[in-house]
C-alpha positions in Angstrom: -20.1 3.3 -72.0 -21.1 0.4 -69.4 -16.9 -0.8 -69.6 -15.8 3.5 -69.2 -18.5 3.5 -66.0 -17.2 0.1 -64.6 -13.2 0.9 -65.1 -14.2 4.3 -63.3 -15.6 2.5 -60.2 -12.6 0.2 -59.7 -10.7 3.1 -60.0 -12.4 4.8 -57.0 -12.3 1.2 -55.0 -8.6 1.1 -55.7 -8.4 4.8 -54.5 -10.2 4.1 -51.2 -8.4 0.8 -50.5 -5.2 2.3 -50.9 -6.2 5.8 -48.5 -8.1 3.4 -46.3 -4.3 1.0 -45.8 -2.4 4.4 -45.6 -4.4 5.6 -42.7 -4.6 1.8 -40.6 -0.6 2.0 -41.5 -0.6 5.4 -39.7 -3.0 4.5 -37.1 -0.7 1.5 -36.2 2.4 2.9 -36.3 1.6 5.7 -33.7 0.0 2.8 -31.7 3.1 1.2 -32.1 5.2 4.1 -30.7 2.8 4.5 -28.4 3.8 1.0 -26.7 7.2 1.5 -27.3 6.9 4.8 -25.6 5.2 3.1 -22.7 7.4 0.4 -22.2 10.1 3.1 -21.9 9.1 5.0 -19.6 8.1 2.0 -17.3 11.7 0.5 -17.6 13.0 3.7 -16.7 10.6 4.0 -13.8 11.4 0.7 -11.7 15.3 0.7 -12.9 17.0 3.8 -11.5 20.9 3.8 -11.5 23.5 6.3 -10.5 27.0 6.2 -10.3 30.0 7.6 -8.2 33.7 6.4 -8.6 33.7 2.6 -8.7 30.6 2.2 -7.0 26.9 1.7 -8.5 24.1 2.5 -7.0 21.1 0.6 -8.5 16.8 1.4 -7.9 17.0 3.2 -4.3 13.5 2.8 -3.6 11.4 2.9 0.0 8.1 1.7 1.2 5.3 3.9 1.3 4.2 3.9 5.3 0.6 4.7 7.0 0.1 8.1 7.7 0.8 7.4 11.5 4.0 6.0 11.0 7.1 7.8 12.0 9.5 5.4 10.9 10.6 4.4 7.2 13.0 2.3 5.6 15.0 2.7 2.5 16.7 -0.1 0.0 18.7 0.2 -3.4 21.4 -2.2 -4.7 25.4 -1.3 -4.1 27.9 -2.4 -7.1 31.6 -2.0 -6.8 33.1 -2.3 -10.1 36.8 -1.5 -9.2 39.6 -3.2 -7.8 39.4 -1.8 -4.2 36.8 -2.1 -1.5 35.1 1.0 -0.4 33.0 1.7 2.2 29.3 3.2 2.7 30.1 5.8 5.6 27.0 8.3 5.7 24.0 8.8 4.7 21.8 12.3 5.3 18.4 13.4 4.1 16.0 15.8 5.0 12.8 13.0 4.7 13.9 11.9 8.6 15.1 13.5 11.2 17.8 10.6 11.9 18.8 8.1 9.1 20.9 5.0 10.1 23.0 2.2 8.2 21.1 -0.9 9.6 21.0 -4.6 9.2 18.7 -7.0 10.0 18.7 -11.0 11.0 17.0 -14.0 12.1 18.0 -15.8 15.2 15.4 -18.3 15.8 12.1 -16.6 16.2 13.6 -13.2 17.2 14.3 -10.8 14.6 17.9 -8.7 15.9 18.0 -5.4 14.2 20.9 -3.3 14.8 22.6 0.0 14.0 26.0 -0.2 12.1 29.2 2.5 11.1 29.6 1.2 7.7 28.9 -1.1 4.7 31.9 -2.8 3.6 31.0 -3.3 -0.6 34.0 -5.5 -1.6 36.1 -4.8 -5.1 34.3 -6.5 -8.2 31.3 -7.3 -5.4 27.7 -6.5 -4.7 24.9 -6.2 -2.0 21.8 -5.8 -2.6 19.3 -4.6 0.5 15.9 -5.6 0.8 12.7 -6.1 3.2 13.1 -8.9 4.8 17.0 -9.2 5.9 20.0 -7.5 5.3 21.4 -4.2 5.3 18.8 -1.0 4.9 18.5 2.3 5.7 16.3 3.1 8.5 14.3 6.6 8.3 14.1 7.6 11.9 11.0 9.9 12.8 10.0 11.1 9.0 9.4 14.2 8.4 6.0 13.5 6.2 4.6 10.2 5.6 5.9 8.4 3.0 3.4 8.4 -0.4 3.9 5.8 -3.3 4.8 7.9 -6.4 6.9 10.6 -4.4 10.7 10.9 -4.0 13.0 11.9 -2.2 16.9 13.1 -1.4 19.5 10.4 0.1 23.0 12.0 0.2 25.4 8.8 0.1 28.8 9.3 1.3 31.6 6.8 0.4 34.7 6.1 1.6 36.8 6.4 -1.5 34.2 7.5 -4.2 33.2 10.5 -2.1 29.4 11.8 -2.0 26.4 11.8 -4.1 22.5 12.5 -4.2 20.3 10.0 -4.8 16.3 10.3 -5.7 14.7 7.3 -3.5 11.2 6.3 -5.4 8.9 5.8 -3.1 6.4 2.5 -4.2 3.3 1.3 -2.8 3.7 -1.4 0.2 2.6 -4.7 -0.4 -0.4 -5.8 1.7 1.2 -9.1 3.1 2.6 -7.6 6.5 5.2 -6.0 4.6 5.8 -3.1 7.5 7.2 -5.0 10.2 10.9 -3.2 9.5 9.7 0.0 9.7 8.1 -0.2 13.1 11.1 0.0 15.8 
């Protein structure tokens, strides 16, 4: 009777070991997707691509301004993947109220900023615009502020490729003086 009572015990521990390492298996697992999931979502989020004709356009993105700024300024990453140079030629949106191929340099101590027709993106070449230098797109008296986490419309139009509409992330400004494009 004692061996029947003690066989039926290791029984019922085997029984709850083996429910108790089904559900931890399912409790991991859907943390597991959960991660993966994540991770996703927050690749997807900072690496934004669109395409038209030969040319790439990779992560437009803008700076998110103060509320009493007018002015904005807009950066993504141009790939030409053919055999033929094309040109950047316009650029609309309804965000600003004028919105201008610029580049920026150095000379000395004097920062030159000026306004220019066209971006020449070579065959097989690439430019990537940023803060700090470079060409970017300047967002000339903004129609509403610009708030990290919002998007916005940029209409592209290309010399051979032809037009498209891009969604421009807008991401929070980094505190180190990052505004000093925006402000002509």
């Amino acid at each position: 009777m004692f061996l029947f009572a003690f066989n039926a015990t290791k029984k019922q521990q085997n029984t709850s070991t083996t429910v108790f390492s089904k559900q931890l298996l399912r409790f991991m697992t859907g943390i597991l997707v959960l991660i993966t999931g994540t991770l996703m979502l927050s690749i997807n989020a900072q690496a934004h691509e669109y395409k038209v004709g030969d040319i790439e356009i990779i992560h437009p993105y803008a700076r998110a301004t103060m509320p009493q700024q007018t002015n904005g300024a807009s950066y993504f990453n141009l790939k030409n993947t053919g055999q033929r140079d094309d040109k950047l030629i316009g650029i609309e949106s309804t965000i600003a109220k004028t919105v201008e191929i610029h580049t920026m340099e150095m000379n000395g101590d004097i920062m030159k900023m000026r306004n220019v027709s066209e971006i020449v993106i070579k065959a097989n070449n690439a430019i990537t615009m940023k803060p700090g230098g470079g060409y970017h797109i300047m967002l000339i008296g903004l129609s509403k502020p610009l708030k990290a986490g919002d998007t916005f419309p940029l209409e592209l139009e290309f010399e051979r490729a032809g037009k498209l509409e891009v969604m421009v992330r807008i991401e929070a400004t980094p505190i180190d003086g990052a505004m000093t494009e925006h402000s002509h």
